[in-house]
N, C-alpha and C positions, 0 to 999 in steps of 0.2 A: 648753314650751321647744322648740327647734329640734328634728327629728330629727336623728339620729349623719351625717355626712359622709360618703362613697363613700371610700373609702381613698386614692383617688389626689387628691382635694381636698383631703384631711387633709395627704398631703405638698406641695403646693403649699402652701397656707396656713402650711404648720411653714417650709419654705422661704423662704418670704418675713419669716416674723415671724425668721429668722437676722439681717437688715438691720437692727431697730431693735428698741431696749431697751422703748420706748412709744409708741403713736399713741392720738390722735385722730381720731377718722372722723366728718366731717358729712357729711350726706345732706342737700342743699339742695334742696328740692323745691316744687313748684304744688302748691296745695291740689288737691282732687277737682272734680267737673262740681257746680255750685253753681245754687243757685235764690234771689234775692236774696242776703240773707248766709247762709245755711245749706247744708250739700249735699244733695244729691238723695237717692235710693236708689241710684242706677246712681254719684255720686259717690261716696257709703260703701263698695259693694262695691268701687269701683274702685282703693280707696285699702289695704282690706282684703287683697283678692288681691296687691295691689303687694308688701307686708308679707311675705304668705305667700310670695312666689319669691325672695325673699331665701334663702341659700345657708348665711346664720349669723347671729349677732347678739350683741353681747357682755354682759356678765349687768349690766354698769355703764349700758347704754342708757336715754336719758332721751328724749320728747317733746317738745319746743318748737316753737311757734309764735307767730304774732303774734298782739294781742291781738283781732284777729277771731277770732269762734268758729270758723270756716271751718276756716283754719290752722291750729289747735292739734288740732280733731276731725282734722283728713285726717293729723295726723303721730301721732298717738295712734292711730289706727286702724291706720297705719303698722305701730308698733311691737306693736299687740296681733296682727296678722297674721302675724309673723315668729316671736313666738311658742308661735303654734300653741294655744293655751290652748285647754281644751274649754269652761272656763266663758266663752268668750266667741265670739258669733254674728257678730261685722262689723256689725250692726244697732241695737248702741246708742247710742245719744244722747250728748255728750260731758260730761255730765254722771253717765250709769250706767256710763258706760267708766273715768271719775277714779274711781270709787268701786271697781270692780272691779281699776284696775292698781294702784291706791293699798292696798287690802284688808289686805297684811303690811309696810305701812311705818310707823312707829312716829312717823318723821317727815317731815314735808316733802312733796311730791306727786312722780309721775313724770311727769306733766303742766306744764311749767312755760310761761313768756311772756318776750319779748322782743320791745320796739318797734321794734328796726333790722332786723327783718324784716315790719313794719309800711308805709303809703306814705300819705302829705297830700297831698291834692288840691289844697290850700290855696283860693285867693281865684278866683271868679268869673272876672277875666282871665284868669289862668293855667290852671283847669280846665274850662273850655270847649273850648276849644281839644282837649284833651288829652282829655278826654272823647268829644269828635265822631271822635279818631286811631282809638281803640279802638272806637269803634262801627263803623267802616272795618275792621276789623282790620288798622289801621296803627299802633298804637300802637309798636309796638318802636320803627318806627324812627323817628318821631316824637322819641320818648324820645331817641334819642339825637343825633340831626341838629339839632334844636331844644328842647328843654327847658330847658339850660344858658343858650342864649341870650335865650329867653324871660321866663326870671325873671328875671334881672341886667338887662333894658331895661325890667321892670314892677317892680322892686325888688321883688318875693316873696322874701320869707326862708322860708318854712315847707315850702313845697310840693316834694315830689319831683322831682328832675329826675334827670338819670342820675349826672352826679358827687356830688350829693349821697348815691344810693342805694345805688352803689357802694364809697364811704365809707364808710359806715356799715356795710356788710357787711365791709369791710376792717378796722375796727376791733373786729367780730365775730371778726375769724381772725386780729386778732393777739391778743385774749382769749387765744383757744385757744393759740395757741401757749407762752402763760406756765401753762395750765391743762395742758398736754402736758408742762411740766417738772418742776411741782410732780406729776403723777402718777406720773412716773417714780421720784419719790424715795417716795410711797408704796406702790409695789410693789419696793422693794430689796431684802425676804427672801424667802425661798421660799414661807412659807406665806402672806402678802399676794399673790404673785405669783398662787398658788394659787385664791385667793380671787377675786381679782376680774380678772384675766386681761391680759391685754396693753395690749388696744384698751378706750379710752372713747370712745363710745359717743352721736351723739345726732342722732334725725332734726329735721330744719329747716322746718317747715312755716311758705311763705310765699305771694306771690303775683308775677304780672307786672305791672307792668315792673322788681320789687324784684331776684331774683337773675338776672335777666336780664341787666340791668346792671350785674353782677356780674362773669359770664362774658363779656358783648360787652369791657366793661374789660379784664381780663385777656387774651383772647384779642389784643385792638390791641394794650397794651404787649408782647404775648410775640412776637406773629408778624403784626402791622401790621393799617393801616385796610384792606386788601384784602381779610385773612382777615377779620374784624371783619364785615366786608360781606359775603361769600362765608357767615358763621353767618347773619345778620338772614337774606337770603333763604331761607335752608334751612330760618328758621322761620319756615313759613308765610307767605315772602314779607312779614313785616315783623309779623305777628301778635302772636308771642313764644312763649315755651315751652307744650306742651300742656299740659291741667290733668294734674294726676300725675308730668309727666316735673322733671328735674332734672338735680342733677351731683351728684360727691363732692368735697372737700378732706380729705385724709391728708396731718395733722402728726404728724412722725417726729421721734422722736430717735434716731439712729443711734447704734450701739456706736462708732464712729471720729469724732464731732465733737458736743462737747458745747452746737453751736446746733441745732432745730428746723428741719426742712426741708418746704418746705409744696407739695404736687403738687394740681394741679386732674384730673379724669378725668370727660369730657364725651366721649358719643358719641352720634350722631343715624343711625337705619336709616330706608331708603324702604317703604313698603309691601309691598314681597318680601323685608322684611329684609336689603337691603344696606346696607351703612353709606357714607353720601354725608357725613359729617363726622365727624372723630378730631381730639381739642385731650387732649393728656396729658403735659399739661409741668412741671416743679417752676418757681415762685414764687418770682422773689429775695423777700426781704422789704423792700430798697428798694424795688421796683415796691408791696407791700401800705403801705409808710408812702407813697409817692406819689401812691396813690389817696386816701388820709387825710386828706389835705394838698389835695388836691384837691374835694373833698367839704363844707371850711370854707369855701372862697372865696364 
């Protein structure tokens, strides 16, 4: 488990949990540095260490990924990193890591899957194109300038495009926000309170262009196409997110309003550690049913 906190992190964190009765915290993140579908060594450890400079982690914390094995290993690795276990080296296989975080559960795995962190390439017209973006390391923006328009003139229904991908991730965080209220009412006494603590808990192992499309969404509806633009170049000039990097969504329930408040917290540093991008803004939840809605079309 984590070690103990530095005392003045302990009261920041008490500080902050005064605001809300229960959260939610996804960790939306790139799998690790990958070699066909599986990751590297330098991916495992990369995904390992990530885990390890976490600061805390709640005892409710699950894994999930998409059903490539990629994503689930890099968020499973994730969570065995954070915490700290002796019986585990960052080096196993995601099959001796299920058996290892799974070892005192009676039920059910802490490895779990979800497809709307998943992405279809769909039909030859459509993934050519899209494929040749990203051999360019132009996919992002690719993905977003033209993907929408590309299927809808080649009639692909299957295949990823941005409002489809950001959809689907939309309809991931309004999940959560109905799993954020039904948890608040299972930690309403002390000793559940006790028990399993505040925050649930769950890292998001996915890839690019899935929560990419995510945050480029988000960031347009909150603060327009210019910021929107002004993210794409930052990443790698139209690349997408590094393997490992990511964002959070913290869904709250505040002690003062019995709706869910849902915040994004993305930051991007240059090479000497400055920070050339800050998006930390709370989410109406019409903007998350508009992407939803958008996403069908």
């Amino acid at each position: 488990m984590p070690e103990k906190l530095l005392p003045h992190l302990e009261k920041e964190i008490s500080r902050e949990q005064e605001n809300y009765t229960a959260r939610v915290l996804l960790h939306f993140e790139r799998h690790g540095e990958r070699d066909g579908e599986l990751l590297t060594a330098d991916g495992q450890k990369q995904m390992f260490k990530k885990g390890q400079s976490r600061k805390e982690i709640a005892p409710t914390v699950l894994a999930v990924g998409s059903p490539k094995e990629r994503a689930q290993h890099s968020a499973a690795l994730d969570l065995a990193g954070a915490e700290r276990r002796d019986d585990i080296t960052g080096k196993e296989n995601l099959e001796d890591l299920r058996k290892k975080l799974d070892q005192d559960r009676k039920v059910g795995s802490r490895i779990a899957m979800d497809e709307r962190l998943d992405f279809n390439l769909g039909k030859p017209a459509y993934n050519e194109p899209a494929v040749q973006a990203y051999d360019m390391d132009k996919g992002l923006v690719w993905t977003v300038e033209q993907s929408d328009q590309l299927a809808e003139s080649i009639g692909e229904k299957e295949a990823f495009t941005y409002s489809r991908l950001a959809g689907g991730l939309a309809e991931l965080v309004k999940k959560y926000t109905k799993v954020a209220e039904n948890y608040q009412k299972i930690i309403n006494t002390p000793e559940k309170l006790e028990q399993y603590g505040r925050v649930l808990e769950r890292i998001m192992g996915s890839h690019t262009p899935v929560i990419d499309s995510l945050l480029c969404k988000l960031v347009e509806k909150v603060k327009g196409e210019a910021e929107r633009d002004k993210l794409i170049k930052i990443l790698g000039d139209g690349k997408g997110l590094d393997t490992g990097e990511g964002f959070d969504i913290e869904i709250d329930i505040k002690k003062d309003s019995s709706l869910p408040t849902i915040r994004l917290k993305y930051a991007k540093e240059d090479e000497n550690g400055h920070e050339i991008f800050k998006f930390d803004e709370e989410i109406p939840m019409g903007i998350i049913e508009e992407l939803i809605e958008e996403g069908k079309k």
